[in-house]
N, C-alpha and C positions, 0 to 999 in steps of 0.2 A: 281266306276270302271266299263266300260263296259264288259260289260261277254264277255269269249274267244271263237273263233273259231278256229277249225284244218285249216293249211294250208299245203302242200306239197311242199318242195323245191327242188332245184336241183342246185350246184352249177357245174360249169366246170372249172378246174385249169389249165390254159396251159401255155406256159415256155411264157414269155414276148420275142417281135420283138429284136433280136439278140443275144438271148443266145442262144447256140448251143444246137440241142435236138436229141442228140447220137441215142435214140431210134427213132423217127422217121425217121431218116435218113438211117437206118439200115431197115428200113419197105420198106422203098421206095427203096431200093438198091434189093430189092427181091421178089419185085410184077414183074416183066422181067420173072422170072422164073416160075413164074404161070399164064404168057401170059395177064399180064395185065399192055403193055405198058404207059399205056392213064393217069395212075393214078400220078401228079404230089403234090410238098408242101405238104407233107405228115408230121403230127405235132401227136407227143404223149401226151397227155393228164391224167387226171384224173376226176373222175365223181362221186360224191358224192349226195344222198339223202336221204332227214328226211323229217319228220314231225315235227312243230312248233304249240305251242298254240300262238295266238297273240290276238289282239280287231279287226284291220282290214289289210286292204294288206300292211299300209305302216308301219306299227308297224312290222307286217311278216318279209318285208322286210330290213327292220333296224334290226331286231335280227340276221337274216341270214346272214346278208353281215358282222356284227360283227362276227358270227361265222368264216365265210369262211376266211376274213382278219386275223381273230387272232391267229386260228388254223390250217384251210383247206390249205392255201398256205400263202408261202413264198414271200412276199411282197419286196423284194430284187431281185427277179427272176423269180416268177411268176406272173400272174395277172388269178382273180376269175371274172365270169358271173353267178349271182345270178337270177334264175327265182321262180318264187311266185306263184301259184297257189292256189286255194278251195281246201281243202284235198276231194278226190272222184269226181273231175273234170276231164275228159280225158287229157292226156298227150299232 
């Protein structure tokens, strides 16, 4: 068994192209009022991150994206972006 390394993950949940995202839409309906006409497709989101033991980045990656699928979002309405990183690599 190769010895594990930390890695740092980060996934982002955001609603999949054509379901409607009440919140966002409500962001964008109310930047006018704090003079930030310019700000368009405004999408809400979620943003989740851990640390993973793995062997290397594509092992990292296959547990994470197992996590995020399984747990993080809703695969019926959302869709997940899995990033992998060296745990203690800049962001």
């Amino acid at each position: 068994m190769a010895p594990s390394q930390q890695f740092s993950v980060q996934v982002e949940v955001l609603l999949r192209d054509g379901i409607a995202d009440p919140q966002g839409a409500t962001i964008e309906r109310a930047l006018p009022a704090l003079g930030l006409d310019g700000v368009t497709a405004v999408r809400a989101g979620k943003s989740f991150r851990f640390d993973i033991a793995a062997s290397d980045d594509a092992d990292a990656l296959a547990q994470a994206t197992v996590v995020a699928d399984r747990l993080l979002a809703n695969p019926v309405i959302e869709e997940s972006v899995v990033t992998v990183r060296p745990a203690g690599s800049p962001a």
